[in-house]
C-alpha positions in Angstrom: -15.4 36.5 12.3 -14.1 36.7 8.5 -11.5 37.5 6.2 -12.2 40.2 4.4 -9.8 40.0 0.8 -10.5 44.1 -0.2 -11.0 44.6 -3.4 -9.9 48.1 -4.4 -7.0 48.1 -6.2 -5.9 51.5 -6.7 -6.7 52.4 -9.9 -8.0 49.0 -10.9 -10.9 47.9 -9.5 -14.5 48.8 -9.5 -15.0 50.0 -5.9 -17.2 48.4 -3.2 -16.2 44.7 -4.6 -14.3 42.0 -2.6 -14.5 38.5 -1.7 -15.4 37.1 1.8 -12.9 34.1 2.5 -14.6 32.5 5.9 -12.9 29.5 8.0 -14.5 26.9 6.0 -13.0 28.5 2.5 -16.5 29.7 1.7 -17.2 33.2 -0.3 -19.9 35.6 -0.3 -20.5 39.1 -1.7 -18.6 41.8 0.8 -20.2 44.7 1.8 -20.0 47.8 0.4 -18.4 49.8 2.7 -16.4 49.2 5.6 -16.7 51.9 8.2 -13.0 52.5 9.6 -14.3 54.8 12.1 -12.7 58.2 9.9 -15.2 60.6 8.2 -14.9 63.5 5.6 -16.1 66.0 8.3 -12.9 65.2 10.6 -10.3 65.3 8.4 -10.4 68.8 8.2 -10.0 69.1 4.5 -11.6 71.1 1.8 -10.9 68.8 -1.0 -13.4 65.7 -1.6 -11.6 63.3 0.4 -12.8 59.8 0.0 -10.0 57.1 0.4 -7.0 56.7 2.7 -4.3 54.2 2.6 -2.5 52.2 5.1 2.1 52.2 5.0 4.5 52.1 7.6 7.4 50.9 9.2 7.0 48.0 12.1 10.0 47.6 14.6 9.5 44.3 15.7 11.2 42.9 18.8 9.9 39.2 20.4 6.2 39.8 19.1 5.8 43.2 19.8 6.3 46.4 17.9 8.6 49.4 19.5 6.3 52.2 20.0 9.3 54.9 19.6 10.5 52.9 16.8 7.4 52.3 14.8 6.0 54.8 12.4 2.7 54.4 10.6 1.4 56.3 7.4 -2.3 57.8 6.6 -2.4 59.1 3.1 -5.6 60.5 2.2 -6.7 60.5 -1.9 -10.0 62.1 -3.7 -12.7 60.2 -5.4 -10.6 59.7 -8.6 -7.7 58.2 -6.2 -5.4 61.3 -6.3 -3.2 61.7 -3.7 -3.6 64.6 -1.1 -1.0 64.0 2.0 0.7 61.8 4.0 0.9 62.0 7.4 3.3 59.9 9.7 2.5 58.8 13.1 4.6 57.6 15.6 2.5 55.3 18.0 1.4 55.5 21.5 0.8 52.4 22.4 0.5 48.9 21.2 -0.9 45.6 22.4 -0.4 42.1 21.2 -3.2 40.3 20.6 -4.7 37.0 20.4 -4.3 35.4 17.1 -7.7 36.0 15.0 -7.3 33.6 12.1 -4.8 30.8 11.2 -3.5 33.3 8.5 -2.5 35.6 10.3 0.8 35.6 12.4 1.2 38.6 14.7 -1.8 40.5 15.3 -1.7 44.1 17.3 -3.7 46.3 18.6 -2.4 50.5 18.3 -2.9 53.3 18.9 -1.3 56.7 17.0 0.5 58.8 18.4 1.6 62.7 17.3 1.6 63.2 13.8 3.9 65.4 11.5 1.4 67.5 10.3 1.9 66.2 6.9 -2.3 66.4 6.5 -4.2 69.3 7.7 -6.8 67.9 10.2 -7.4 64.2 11.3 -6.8 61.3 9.0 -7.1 58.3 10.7 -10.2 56.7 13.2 -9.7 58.2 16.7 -10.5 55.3 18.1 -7.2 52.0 18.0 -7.3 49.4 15.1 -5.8 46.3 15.0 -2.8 45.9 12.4 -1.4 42.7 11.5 0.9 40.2 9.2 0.4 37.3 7.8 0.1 35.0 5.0 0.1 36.7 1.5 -3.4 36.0 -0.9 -2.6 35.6 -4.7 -5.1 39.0 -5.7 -2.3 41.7 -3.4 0.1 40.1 -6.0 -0.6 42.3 -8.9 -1.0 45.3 -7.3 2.4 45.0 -6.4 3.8 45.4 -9.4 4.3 49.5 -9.6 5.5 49.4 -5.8 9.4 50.3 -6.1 12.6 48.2 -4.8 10.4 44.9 -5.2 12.9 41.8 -5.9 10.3 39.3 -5.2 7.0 40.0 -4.6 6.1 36.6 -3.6 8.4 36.2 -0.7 6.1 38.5 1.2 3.6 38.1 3.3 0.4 40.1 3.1 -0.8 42.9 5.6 -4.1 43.0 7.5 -6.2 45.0 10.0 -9.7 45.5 11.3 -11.3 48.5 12.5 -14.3 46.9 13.6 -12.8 45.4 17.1 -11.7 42.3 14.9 -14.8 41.2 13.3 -13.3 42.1 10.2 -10.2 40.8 9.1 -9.0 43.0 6.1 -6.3 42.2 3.6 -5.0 45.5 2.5 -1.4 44.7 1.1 1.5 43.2 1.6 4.4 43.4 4.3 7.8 42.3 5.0 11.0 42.3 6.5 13.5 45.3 4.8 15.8 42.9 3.4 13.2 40.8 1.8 11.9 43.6 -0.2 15.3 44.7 -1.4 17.4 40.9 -1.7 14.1 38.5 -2.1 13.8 35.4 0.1 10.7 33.4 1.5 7.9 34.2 2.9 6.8 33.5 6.9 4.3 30.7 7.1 3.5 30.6 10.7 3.8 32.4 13.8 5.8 33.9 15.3 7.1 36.4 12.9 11.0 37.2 13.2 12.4 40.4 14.5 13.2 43.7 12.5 11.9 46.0 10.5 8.6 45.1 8.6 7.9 47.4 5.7 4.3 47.6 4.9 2.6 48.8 2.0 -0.9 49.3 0.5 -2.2 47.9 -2.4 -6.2 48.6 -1.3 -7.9 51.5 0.0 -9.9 52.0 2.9 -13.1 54.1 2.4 -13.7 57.6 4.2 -17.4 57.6 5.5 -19.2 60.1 4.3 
């Protein structure tokens, strides 16, 4: 198992860089590509889609997230990262899961449910992904900065999730409780995370096999 710190920061970063971060504080070259389990042939799209982002809203409650409160957004972009839709997704289902990593604090795995319609086709991998929360790396920082209603960007905490059964670990943004985007505050720094609403957000992009 590792944690994977993405590298592809929208708009600037070469893409297919990243840094491995492994238990013993180690690096090593990341691959490539991560396969997320979505491809251009099933989104259903005429346009060249090859990225899609992560953003939602978590309804926490005692660990868990509240399926009918909980709503997850896929927003698909082109090669040149322009943006095509956004779909929301309510979620189906939703299991807790063991703690993968010391740095991360709630770990689920989900399962999407209907979708608005808001992209043509399927946008996300038909098979469920862990999502997660945990401690915030230094490199989601600066992608931060053009994210609106940001007091404090470094009282949150980052975002994670694998699509590869948790092999994987991912660090695709950051996250946070409502009122710690909009008043500030400190970060979480171990498990468990409090209740409420978590807003996530993307600062990396996940790649659309082709």
């Amino acid at each position: 198992m590792r944690l994977l710190l993405l590298f592809l920061l929208l708009g600037c970063a070469p893409k297919g860089a990243g840094n491995v971060v492994s238990d013993n504080d180690t690096s090593a070259e990341a691959p490539t590509t991560i396969d997320t389990g979505t491809s251009s042939a099933e989104t259903g799209l005429t346009e060249d889609i090859a990225w899609w982002q992560l953003s939602g809203q978590l309804q926490v409650v005692t660990g868990l997230l509240v399926p009918e409160q909980t709503i997850l957004q896929i927003s698909l972009l082109t090669e040149a990262l322009e943006p095509v839709c956004t779909e929301s997704f309510s979620l189906s289902a939703q299991l807790e899961a063991t703690l993968p990593h010391p740095d991360i604090y709630a770990w689920w795995l989900v399962s999407l449910g209907d979708g608005d319609g808001g992209c043509a086709g399927k946008s996300t991998p038909d098979t469920p992904f862990y999502l997660g929360i945990g401690a915030m790396y230094a490199d989601i920082l600066p992608g931060l900065l053009d994210v609106p209603d940001i007091v404090a960007p470094e009282a949150l905490n980052g975002a994670y999730a694998s699509f590869d059964e948790g092999e994987t670990l991912l660090v695709f943004g950051a996250s946070g409780l409502a009122e710690t985007w909009s008043a500030g505050g400190a970060p979480v720094e171990k498990p468990p995370i409090p209740d409420g609403i978590w807003r996530i957000e993307p600062v990396y992009t996940f790649e659309i096999m082709k």
